[in-house]
C-alpha positions in Angstrom: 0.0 0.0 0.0 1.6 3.5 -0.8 1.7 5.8 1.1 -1.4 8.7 1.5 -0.5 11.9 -0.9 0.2 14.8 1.7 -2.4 17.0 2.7 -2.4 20.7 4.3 -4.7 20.3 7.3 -5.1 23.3 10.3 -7.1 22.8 13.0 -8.7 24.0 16.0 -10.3 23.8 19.3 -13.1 26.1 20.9 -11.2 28.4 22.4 -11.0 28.3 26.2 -12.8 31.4 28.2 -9.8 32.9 30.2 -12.5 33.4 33.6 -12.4 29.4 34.3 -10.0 26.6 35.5 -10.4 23.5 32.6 -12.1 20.7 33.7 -12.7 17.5 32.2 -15.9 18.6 30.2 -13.7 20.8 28.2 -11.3 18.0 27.9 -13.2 16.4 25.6 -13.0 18.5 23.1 -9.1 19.4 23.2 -8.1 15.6 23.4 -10.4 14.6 20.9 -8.7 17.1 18.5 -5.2 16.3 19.8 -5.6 12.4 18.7 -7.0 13.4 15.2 -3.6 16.1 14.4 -1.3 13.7 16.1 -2.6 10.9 13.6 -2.6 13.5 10.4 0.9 14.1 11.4 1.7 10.1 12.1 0.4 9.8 8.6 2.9 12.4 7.5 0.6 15.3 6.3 1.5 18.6 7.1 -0.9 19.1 10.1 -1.3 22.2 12.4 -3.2 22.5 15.6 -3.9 26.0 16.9 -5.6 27.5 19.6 -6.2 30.6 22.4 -7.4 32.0 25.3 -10.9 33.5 24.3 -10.2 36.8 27.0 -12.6 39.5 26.4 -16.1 40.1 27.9 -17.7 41.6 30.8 -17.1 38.4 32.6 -13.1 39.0 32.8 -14.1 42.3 33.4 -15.8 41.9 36.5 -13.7 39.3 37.9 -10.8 41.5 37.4 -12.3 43.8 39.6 -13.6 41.6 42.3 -10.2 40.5 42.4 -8.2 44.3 42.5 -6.0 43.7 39.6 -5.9 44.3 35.6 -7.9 42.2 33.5 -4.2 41.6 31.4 -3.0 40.3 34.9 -5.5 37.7 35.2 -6.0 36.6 31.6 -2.3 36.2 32.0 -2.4 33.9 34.9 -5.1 32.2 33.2 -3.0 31.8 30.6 -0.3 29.9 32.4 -2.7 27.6 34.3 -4.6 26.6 30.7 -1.4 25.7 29.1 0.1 23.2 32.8 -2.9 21.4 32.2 -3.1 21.0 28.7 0.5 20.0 28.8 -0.3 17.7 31.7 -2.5 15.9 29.2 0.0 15.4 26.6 -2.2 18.0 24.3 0.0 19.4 22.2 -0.5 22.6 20.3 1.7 24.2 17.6 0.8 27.7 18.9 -1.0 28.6 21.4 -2.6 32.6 21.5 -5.0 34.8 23.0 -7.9 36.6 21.1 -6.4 40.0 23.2 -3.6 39.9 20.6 -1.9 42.8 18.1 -2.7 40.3 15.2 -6.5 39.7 16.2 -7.3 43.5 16.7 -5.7 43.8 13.2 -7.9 41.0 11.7 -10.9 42.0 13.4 -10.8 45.1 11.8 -10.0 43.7 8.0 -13.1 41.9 8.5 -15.3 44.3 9.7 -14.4 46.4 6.8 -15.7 43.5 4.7 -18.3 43.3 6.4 -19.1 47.5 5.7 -18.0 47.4 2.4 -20.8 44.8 1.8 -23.5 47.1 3.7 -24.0 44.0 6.3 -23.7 46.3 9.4 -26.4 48.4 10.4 -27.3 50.9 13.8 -30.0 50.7 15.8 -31.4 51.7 19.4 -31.3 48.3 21.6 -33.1 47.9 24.7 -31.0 46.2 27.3 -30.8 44.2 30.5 -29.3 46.8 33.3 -28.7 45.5 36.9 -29.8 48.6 39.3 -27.5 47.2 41.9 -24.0 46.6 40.2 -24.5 49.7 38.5 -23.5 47.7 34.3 -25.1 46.5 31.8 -25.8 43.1 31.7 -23.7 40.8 29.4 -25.6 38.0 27.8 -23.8 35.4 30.2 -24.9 37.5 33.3 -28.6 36.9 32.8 -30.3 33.8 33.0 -34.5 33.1 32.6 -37.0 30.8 30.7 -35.9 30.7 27.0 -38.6 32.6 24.6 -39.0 29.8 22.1 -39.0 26.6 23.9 -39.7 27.7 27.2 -36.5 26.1 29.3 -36.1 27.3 32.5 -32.9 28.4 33.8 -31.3 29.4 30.2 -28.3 31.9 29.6 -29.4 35.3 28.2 -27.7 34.3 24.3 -28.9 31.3 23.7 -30.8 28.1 24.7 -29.0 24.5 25.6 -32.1 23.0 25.4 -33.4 24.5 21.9 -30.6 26.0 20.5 -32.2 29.3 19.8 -30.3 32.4 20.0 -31.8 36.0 21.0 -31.6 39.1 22.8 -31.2 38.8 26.7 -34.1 41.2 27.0 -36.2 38.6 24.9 -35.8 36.0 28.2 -39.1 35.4 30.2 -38.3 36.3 33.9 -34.6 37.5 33.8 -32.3 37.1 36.7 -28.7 38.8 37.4 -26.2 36.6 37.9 -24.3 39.7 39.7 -26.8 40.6 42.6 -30.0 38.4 41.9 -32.1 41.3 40.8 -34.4 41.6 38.5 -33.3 43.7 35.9 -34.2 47.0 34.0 -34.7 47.1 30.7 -32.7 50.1 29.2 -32.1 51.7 25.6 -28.3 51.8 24.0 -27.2 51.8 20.7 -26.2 48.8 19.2 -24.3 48.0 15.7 -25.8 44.7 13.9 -24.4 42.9 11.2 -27.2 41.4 8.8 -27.5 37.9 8.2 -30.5 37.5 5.7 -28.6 38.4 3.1 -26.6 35.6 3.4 -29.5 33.3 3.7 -29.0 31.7 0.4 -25.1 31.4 0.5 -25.9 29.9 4.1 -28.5 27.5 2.8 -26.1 25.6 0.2 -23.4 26.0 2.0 -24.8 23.8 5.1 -26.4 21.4 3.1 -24.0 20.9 0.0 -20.3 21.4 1.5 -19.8 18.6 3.2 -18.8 20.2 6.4 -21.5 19.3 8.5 -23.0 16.0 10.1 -26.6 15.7 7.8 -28.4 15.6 11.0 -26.7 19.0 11.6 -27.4 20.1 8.7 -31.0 19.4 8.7 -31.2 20.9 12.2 -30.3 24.1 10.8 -32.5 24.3 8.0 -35.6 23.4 10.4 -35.3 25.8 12.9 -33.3 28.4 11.7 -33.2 28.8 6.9 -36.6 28.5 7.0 -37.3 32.0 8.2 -35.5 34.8 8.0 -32.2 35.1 9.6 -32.4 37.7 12.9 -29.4 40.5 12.5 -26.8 39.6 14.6 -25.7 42.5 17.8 -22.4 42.6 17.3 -21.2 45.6 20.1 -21.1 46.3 23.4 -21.5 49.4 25.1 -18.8 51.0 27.6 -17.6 49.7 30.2 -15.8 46.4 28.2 -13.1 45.0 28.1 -12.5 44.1 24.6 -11.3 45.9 21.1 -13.2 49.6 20.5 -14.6 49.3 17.4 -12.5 51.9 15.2 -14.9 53.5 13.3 -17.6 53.5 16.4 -16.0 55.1 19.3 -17.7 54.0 22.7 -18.5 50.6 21.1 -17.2 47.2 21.7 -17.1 44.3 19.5 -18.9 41.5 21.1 -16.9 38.6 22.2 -18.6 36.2 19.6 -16.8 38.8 16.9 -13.6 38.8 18.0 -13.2 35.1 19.4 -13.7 33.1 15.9 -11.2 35.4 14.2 -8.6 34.6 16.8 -8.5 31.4 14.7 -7.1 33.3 12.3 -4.8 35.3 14.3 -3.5 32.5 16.1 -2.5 31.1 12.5 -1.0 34.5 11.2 1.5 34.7 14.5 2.5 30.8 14.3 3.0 31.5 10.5 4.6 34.2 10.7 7.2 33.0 13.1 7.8 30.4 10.9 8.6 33.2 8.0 5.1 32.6 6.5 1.7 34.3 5.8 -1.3 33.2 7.7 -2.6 33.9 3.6 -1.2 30.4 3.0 -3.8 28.9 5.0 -7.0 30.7 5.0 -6.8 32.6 1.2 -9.7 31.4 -1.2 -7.6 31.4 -4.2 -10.0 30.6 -7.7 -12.3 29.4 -5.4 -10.2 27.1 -3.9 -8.9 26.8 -0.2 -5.2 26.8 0.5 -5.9 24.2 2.9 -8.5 22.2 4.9 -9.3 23.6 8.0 -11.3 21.7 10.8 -13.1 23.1 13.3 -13.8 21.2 16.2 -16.2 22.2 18.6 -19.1 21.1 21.2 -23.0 21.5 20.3 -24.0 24.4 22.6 -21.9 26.7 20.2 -23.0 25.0 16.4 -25.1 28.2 15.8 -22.1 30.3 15.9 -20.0 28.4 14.0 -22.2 27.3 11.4 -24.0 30.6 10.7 -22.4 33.4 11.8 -18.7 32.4 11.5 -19.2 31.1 7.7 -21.2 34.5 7.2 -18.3 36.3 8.2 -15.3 34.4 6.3 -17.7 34.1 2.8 -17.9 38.2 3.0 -14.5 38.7 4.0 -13.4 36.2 0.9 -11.5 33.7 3.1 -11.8 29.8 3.1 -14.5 28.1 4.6 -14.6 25.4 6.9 -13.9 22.1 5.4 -15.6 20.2 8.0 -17.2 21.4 11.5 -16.7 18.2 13.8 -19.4 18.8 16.7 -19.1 16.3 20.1 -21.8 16.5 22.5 -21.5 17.2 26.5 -19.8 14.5 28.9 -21.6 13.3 31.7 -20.1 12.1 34.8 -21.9 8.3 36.3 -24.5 9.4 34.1 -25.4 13.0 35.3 -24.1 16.5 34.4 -21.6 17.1 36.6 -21.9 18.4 40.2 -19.9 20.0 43.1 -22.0 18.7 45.8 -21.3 15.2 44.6 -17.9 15.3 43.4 -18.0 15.0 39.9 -17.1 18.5 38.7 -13.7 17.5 38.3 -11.3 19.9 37.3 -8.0 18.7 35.4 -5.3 19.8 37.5 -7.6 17.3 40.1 -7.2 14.6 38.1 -3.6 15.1 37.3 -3.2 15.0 41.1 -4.7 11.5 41.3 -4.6 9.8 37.7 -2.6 9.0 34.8 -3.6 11.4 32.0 -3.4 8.4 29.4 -6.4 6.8 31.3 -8.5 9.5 30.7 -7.2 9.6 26.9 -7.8 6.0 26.1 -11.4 6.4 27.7 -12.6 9.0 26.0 -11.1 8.1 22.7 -12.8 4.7 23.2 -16.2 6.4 23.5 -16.0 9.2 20.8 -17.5 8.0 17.6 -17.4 11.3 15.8 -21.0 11.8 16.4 -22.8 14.5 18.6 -24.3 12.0 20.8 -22.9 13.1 24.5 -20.8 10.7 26.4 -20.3 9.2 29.3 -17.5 9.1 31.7 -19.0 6.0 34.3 -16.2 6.0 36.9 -16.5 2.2 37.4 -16.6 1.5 33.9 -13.5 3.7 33.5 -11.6 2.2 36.0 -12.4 -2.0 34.2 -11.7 -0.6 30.3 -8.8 0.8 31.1 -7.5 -2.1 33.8 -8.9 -4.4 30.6 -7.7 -2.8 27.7 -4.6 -1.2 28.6 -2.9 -2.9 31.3 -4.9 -6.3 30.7 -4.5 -6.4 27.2 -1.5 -4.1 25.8 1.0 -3.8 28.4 0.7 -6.9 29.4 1.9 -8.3 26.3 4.9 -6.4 26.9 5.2 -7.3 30.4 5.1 -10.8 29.7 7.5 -11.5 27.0 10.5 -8.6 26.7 12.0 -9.9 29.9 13.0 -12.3 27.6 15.3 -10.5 25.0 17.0 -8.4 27.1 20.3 -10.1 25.9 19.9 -11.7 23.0 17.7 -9.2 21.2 14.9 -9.8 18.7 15.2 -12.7 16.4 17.4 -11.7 13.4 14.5 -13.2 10.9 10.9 -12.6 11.4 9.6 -16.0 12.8 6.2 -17.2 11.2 3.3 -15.9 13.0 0.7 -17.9 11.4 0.0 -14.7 9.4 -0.8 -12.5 12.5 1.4 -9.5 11.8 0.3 -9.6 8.2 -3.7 -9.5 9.7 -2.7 -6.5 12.2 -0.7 -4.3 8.7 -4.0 -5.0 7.0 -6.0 -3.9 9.6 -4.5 -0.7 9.6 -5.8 0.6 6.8 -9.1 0.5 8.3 -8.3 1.8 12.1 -6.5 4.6 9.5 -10.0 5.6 7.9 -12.1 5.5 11.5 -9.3 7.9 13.0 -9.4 10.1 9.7 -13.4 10.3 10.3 -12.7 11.1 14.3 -14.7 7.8 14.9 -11.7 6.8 17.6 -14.0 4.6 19.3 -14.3 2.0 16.2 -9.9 2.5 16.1 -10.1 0.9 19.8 -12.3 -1.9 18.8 -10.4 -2.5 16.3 -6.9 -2.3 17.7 -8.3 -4.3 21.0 -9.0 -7.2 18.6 -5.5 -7.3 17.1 -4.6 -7.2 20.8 -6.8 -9.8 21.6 -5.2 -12.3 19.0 -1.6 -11.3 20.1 -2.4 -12.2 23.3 -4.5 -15.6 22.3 -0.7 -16.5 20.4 1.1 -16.0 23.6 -1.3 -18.2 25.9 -1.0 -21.1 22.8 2.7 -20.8 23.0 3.5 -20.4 26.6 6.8 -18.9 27.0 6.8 -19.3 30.5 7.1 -22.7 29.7 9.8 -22.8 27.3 12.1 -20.6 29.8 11.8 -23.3 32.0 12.3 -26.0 29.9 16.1 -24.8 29.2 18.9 -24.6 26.6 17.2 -26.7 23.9 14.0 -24.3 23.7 16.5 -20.7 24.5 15.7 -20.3 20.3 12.1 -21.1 20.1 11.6 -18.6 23.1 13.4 -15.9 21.2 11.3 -16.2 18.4 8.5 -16.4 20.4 9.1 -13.3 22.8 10.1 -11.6 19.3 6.4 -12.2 17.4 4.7 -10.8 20.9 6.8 -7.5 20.7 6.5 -7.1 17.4 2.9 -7.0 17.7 3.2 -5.1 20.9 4.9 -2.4 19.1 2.3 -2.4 16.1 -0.2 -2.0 18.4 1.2 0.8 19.7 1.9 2.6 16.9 -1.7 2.6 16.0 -2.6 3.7 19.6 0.4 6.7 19.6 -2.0 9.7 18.3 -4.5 8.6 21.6 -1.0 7.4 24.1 1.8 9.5 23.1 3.5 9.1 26.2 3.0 5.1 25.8 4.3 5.6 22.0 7.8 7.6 24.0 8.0 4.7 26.2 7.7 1.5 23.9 10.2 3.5 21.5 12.8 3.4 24.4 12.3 -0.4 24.8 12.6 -1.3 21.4 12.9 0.3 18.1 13.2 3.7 19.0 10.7 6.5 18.6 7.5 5.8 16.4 7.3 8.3 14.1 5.3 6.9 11.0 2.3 5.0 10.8 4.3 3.1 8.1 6.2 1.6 10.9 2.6 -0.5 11.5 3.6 -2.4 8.2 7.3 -4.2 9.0 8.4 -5.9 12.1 11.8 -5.4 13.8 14.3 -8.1 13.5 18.0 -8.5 15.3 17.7 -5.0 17.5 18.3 -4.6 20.6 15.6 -4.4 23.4 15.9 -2.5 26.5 15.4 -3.7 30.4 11.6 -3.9 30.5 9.6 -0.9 32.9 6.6 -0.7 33.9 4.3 0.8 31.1 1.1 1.0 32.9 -0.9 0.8 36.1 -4.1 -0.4 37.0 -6.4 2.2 38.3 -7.7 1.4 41.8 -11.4 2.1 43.2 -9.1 4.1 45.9 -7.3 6.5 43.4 -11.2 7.1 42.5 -12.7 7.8 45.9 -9.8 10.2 46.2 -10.5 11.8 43.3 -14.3 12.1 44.0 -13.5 13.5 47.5 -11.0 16.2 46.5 -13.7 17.4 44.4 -16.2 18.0 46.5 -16.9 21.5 48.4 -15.2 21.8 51.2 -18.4 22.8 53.3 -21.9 22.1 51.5 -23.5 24.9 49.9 -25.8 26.7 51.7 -29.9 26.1 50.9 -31.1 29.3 49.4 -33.0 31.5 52.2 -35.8 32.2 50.2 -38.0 30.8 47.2 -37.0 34.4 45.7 -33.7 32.8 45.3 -31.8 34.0 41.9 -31.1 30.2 42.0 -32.7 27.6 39.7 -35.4 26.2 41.7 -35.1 22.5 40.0 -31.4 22.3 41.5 -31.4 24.4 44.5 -31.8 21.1 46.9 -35.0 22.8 48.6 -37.7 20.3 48.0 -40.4 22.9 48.6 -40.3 24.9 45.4 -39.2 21.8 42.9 -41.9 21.2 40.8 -41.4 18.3 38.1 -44.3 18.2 35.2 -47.3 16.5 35.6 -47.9 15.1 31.6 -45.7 12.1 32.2 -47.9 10.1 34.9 -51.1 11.6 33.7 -50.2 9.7 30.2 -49.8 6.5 32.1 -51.2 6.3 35.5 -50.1 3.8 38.2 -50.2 0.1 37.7 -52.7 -1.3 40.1 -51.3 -2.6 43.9 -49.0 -5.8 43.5 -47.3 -7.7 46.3 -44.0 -8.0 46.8 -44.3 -11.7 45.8 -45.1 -9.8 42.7 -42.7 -8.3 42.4 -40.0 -11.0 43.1 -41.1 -12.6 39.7 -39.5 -10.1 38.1 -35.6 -10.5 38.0 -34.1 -7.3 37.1 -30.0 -7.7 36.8 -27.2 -5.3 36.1 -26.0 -5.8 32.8 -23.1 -4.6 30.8 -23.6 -3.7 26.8 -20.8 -5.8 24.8 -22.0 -5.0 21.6 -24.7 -2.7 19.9 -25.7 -3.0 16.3 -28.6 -1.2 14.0 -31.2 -3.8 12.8 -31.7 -2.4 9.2 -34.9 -3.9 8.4 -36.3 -2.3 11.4 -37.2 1.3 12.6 -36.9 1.4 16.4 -34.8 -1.6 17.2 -31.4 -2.2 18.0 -29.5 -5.5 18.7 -27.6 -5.6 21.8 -25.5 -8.2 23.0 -25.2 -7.8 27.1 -23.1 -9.7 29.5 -24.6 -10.5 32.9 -21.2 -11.7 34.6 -19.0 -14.2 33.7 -19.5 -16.0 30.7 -23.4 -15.8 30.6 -24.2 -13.7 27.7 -28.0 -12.4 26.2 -29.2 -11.1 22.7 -31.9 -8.6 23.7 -34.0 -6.0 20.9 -34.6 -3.3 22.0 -36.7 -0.2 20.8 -33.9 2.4 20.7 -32.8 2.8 17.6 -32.6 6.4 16.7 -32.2 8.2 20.3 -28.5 6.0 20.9 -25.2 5.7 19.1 -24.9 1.7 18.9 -21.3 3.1 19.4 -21.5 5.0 22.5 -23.6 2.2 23.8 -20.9 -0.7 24.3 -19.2 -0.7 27.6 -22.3 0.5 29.3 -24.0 -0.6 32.2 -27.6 -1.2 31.7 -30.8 -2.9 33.6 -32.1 -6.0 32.1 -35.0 -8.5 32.8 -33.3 -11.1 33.0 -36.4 -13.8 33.3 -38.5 -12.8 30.5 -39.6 -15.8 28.3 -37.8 -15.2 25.2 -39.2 -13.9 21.7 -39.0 -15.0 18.4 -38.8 -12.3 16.2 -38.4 -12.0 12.8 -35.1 -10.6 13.2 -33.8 -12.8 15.8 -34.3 -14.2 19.2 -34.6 -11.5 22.1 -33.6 -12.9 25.1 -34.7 -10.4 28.0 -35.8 -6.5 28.3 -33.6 -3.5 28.9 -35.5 -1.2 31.0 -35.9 2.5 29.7 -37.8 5.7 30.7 -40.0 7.3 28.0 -43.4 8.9 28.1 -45.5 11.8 27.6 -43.6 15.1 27.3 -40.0 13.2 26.8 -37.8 13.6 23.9 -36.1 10.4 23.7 -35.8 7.1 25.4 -33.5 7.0 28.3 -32.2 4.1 29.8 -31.5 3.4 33.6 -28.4 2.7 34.8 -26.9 1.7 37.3 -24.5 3.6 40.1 -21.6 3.5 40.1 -19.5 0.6 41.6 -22.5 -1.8 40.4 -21.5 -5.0 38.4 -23.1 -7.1 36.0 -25.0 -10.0 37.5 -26.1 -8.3 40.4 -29.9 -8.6 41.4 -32.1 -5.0 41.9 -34.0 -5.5 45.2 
C-alpha cells in the first residue's frame, strides 16, 4: 500500500474562556482534536493544531475587579494555568494565542471592513438588560430566565442548551442577574448589527451541500433556523468592556462572539509568521479554492455560531471556509451532568493529582465515535476498560515476554506468526479511515482485537514454559518473545495519536521513537531491546474515591433562604419549590397494587452492553449483545434505535429483565428486556443505569 498523498490540514479547538480553571468537560474536546492532528501528522501530512485563550467580555471584566487587579493580569495567569494542564494531558499545540492579541485586533478590523463594504452592518437603538445594583449593563452570560422559544427554565441570556435558539437577553421570560440576583431594567443603548439575511441563500447551500456538516446537523439548521428569516446579529457592546473599541464607532465594543472566531485566524497569522510565513497560505480562497483544509472542532451548545455566523463572516471577508465542523456532545459524569456537591465536577489539574492522563485519553477516545451524541464518563466503567484494555490487554503483552530478549535481542529473521502481523498491517488501513473520520472509538475496537489475537498466540505458546524447559528451547523462546513484541509495538503505533506518552516509552524499549504510521507495516528483527519498565498501572477504586472526595466542596452549599432565590429552583436542593411536570404520569397512571411476591417474579440484573448494532430492516430496534457476569451472555431487541449511538452504547452498564420468556422475532431471538424511561412530554428514550461501583450480575431488590 503506498503511502497517502500529503495533505495541508489546520485545525482548532473552541477556544478556552480565560474566567475558568479546565475541567474535564472541556477536555473532551481538546483531546479529541489532539488524537485526530497527532494521527494526520503520524500519517505524515502537514498538520497544524492551533488554539487561544478566548479573553474578552464583561465576565473577565468583572472578575478583574472583584479580584483588585488588571484584566491583562488575570487573563495572563489564566494563561499559564490553561497551558500546565493542557501540557499535563500530553495535548500538544503548535501555537498557542490569545484573542487580546496585536494580530486579532488587526484581523478584526479587516473583517469588519468586509463586512461595511458589503453594507452588512447596520445601527439601531437596543433595549437592554441593566442590573440597578451593580451599576453595568448586563452581558448576555450575566442573565439567566426561561428561554422565549421553547420555554426552558434556567437558560443563559444568548442562547438556549435545550433548543438551541439564540436571541436578545431582554427577549428572556423572567430574567435574573447573575451579579446581585435582581431583577433587571430594561434600558435603551445603541447597538451595531451585522445582517445575516442576506446571506441566507449562500448559508442555505453551504450547510447542506459542502460537506462540512453532520446531515443531522445540517437538517437541524434548515428546520429551525433557513426556513425564516435570519435575525441581524448584535455585534457591540456598550462601555464599560473589556475588549477591542470598534474603530470606526468610538464607545463601542465588539462583542466577544466577533472577536473570538477570528482569533483562529490570528492565532495562524503569529504561528505562521514566526515560521517566515503568511497566515494567507492557510485561510486565502484562491479561484475558489482553499489553501488548505481547515477543521473546526467544537461542542453542540456553540454550532449556531460556528455554522451561521462564522461562515457568514469568512464568505464576506473572501477567506476559506470550513472544510468540516466536527461537533461532540457534553460528557456526563456516572450518568449525570456534573456536580460539586457530589464530586464529579472534576477539574483537570484534580485529576492530574490523582490519575494517569493516558487513562482518561484511552477512555474517552474509546467512547467518541465522531457523532454529537454526549458521552459518558462511568467511573466504574473507566476504572475495568482501562484495567482491561490497557494494562490487561497491551502492556501486558509487553510485560510478559520482553523480559525475555533483554540479551539476545529480537530474532534476526521474522519467525512465522501464522499470518498475525500480516492481519494487524491489514487492519491498519481501516483503524486509518475511523481515525481520519474522528470515529476513535471504532480504532479501539479495532486495535483491542488485534490485541486480543496477540495475546491468544502468547497463551498457545506459553513462553513461560519454554524458559523453563532450558537450553534446547532458549531459540524457540526468542522467536516467540520476538512475534509478541512485534505485535506489541504495532499495536502501539496505532494507539500513539490517543498514548503519546506510551508511543515515548515503547520506542525506548525497542525500536526507538515511532514516528510513522508506516512503521505499523514491518516488524523489527536483530535489534536490541531494552530492560523492560513498567508501562502502565491499574487504576484502583481508591485513586477514584480520592479523586471524588478532592472534588467536593469543602463545606456544603448553603440552601437558598428564600424561594426568591436568583437560584434555579429544580437544582437548589429545597424540595419545597421543585416542581417536576405532571404530563408524564397523567399519560400512564399507576399500575394497580402488586405484592411484593409480585414483584419478586421479576428479576431485574445489572447488565453490561458488549456490543450494539442497528437492525436495518427495522425502525426502532437495535440488537444488543449484554453480558450478565461471567461468561453468561444475552441477545436482547430493543426499541432504541434512533435516540443512541450503537457506538457510545458498548461498555455501558444497563438494567435488564433477566427472566423474561424469550421472543422470536423476525429478526432474531430476544432474550430479556432492557429497561428505559419514556413517556409523555419526553424527547427520547432513556435508559436506567446503574451507580456507580454496580456490576453485572447483580440482582435489583
Amino acid at each position: 500500500m503506498n503511502a497517502p498523498t500529503s495533505r495541508r490540514i489546520l485545525v482548532t479547538s473552541a477556544l478556552p474562556y480565560a474566567n475558568g480553571q479546565i475541567h474535564l468537560g472541556h477536555l473532551v474536546e481538546y483531546i479529541q482534536t489532539d488524537i485526530f492532528v497527532r494521527f494526520q501528522k503520524l500519517r505524515g501530512h502537514d498538520a497544524v493544531y492551533l488554539c487561544a485563550d478566548d479573553t474578552h467580555g464583561t465576565a473577565i471584566m468583572i472578575r478583574a475587579r472583584a479580584e483588585e487587579r488588571s484584566e491583562r493580569d488575570l487573563i495572563a495567569a489564566m494563561r499559564e494555568d490553561h497551558l500546565k494542564d493542557f501540557a499535563g494531558f500530553d495535548i500538544e499545540f503548535d501555537h498557542y494565542g490569545s484573542t487580546d492579541s496585536d494580530a486579532n485586533r488587526r484581523l478584526c478590523g479587516e473583517i469588519w471592513r468586509s463586512l461595511r463594504d458589503k453594507g452588512l452592518v447596520v445601527s439601531r437603538d437596543v433595549k437592554q438588560l441593566f442590573d440597578p445594583k451593580a451599576g453595568v449593563f448586563l452581558a448576555d452570560r450575566f442573565v439567566r430566565g426561561t428561554c422565549p422559544r421553547c420555554k426552558a427554565a434556567d437558560q443563559y441570556g444568548d442562547a438556549c442548551e435545550k433548543c438551541g435558539a439564540t436571541y436578545s437577553p431582554a427577549d428572556l421570560v423572567d430574567p435574573v442577574s447573575t451579579l446581585s440576583g435582581a431583577t433587571p431594567e430594561i434600558r435603551s443603548a445603541e447597538h451595531l448589527f451585522v445582517q445575516l439575511e442576506p446571506m441566507q441563500g449562500f448559508l442555505r447551500e453551504w450547510t447542506k451541500n459542502s460537506g462540512a456538516l453532520d446531515p443531522r446537523i445540517a437538517n437541524y439548521l434548515a428546520g429551525h433556523f433557513l426556513g425564516e428569516p435570519l435575525r441581524d446579529w448584535d455585534i457591540s457592546r456598550p462601555a464599560p468592556y473589556f475588549g477591542f473599541e470598534i474603530p470606526d464607532a468610538p464607545g463601542h465594543y465588539w462583542y466577544v462572539w466577533f472577536d473570538a472566531p477570528i482569533g483562529y485566524v490570528a492565532a495562524t497569522d503569529e504561528w505562521a509568521t514566526a515560521r517566515g510565513g503568511s497566515w494567507k497560505e492557510w485561510w486565502h480562497r484562491g479561484a475558489g479554492e482553499p489553501a488548505a483544509e481547515i477543521h473546526h472542532f467544537i461542542g453542540k451548545d456553540i454550532t449556531y455560531f460556528h455554522t451561521l455566523f462564522w461562515p457568514a463572516m469568512l464568505e464576506a471577508a473572501g477567506l476559506a471556509l470550513p472544510t468540516k465542523v466536527r461537533i461532540h456532545g457534553f460528557l456526563t459524569v456516572n450518568g449525570e451532568k456534573m456536580s460539586k456537591s457530589r464530586g464529579t465536577f472534576l477539574l483537570a489539574r484534580t485529576y492530574l493529582d490523582h490519575l494517569d492522563p493516558a487513562c482518561l485519553r484511552y477512555y474517552y477516545a474509546a467512547k467518541l465515535s465522531g457523532n454529537i451524541d454526549d458521552i459518558d464518563l462511568n467511573l466504574e466503567d473507566f476504572a475495568a476498560k482501562v484495567n482491561s484494555d490497557l494494562v490487561g490487554k497491551v502492556v501486558n503483552l509487553a510485560s510478559r515476554t520482553a523480559r525475555w530478549l533483554e540479551g539476545a535481542g529480537l530474532s534476526e529473521t521474522y519467525p512465522n506468526d501464522g499470518g498475525l502481523f500480516a492481519q494487524g498491517a491489514v487492519d491498519g488501513a481501516e483503524i486509518a479511515a475511523a481515525y481520519d473520520e474522528c470515529d476513535f472509538a471504532r480504532a479501539m475496537r479495532l486495535v483491542m482485537a488485534a490485541a486480543d489475537r496477540a495475546n491468544a498466540y502468547v497463551d498457545a505458546e506459553q513462553p513461560w514454559k519454554l524458559a523453563k524447559a532450558g537450553p534446547e528451547s532458549a531459540e524457540r523462546l526468542r522467536d516467540v518473545a520476538t512475534v509478541a513484541l512485534n505485535l506489541f509495538r504495532q499495536i502501539v503505533v496505532y494507539l500513539a495519536p490517543v498514548l503519546p506518552e506510551l508511543a515515548t516509552e515503547t520506542g525506548a524499549l525497542v525500536g526507538g521513537p515511532i514516528r510513522s504510521w508506516e512503521e505499523s507495516r514491518h516488524p523489527l528483527t536483530g535489534v536490541a531491546v531494552a530492560p523492560f519498565k513498567p508501562l502502565a498501572r491499574r487504576v484502583e477504586a481508591a485513586q477514584l474515591e480520592a479523586l471524588v472526595a478532592a472534588s467536593k466542596p469543602a463545606t456544603p452549599p448553603s440552601a437558598p433562604s428564600s424561594p426568591s432565590s436568583p437560584s434555579n429552583p429544580s437544582s437548589s436542593g429545597n424540595a419545597s419549590v421543585t416542581t417536576d411536570p405532571a404530563e408524564p404520569l397523567a399519560a400512564e397512571p399507576l399500575a394497580p397494587q402488586c405484592t411484593i411476591d409480585d414483584f419478586t417474579k421479576i428479576d431485574l440484573r445489572v447488565a453490561r452492553i458488549l456490543a450494539a448494532e442497528e437492525v436495518p430492516e427495522a425502525k426502532k430496534l437495535l440488537k444488543l449483545t449484554v453480558s450478565l457476569g461471567g461468561e453468561e451472555r444475552r441477545t436482547v431487541f430493543a426499541g432504541i434505535k434512533g435516540f443512541h449511538d450503537p457506538a457510545a452504547l458498548v461498555g455501558r452498564l444497563v438494567v435488564v429483565v433477566a427472566n423474561l420468556a424469550p421472543r422470536q422475532m423476525k429478526f432474531g431471538l430476544s432474550e430479556g428486556m432492557v429497561v428505559a424511561a419514556s413517556g409523555a412530554g419526553a424527547t427520547g428514550v432513556y435508559l436506567l443505569s446503574p451507580d456507580s461501583g454496580a456490576l453485572p450480575g447483580m440482582r435489583l431488590h
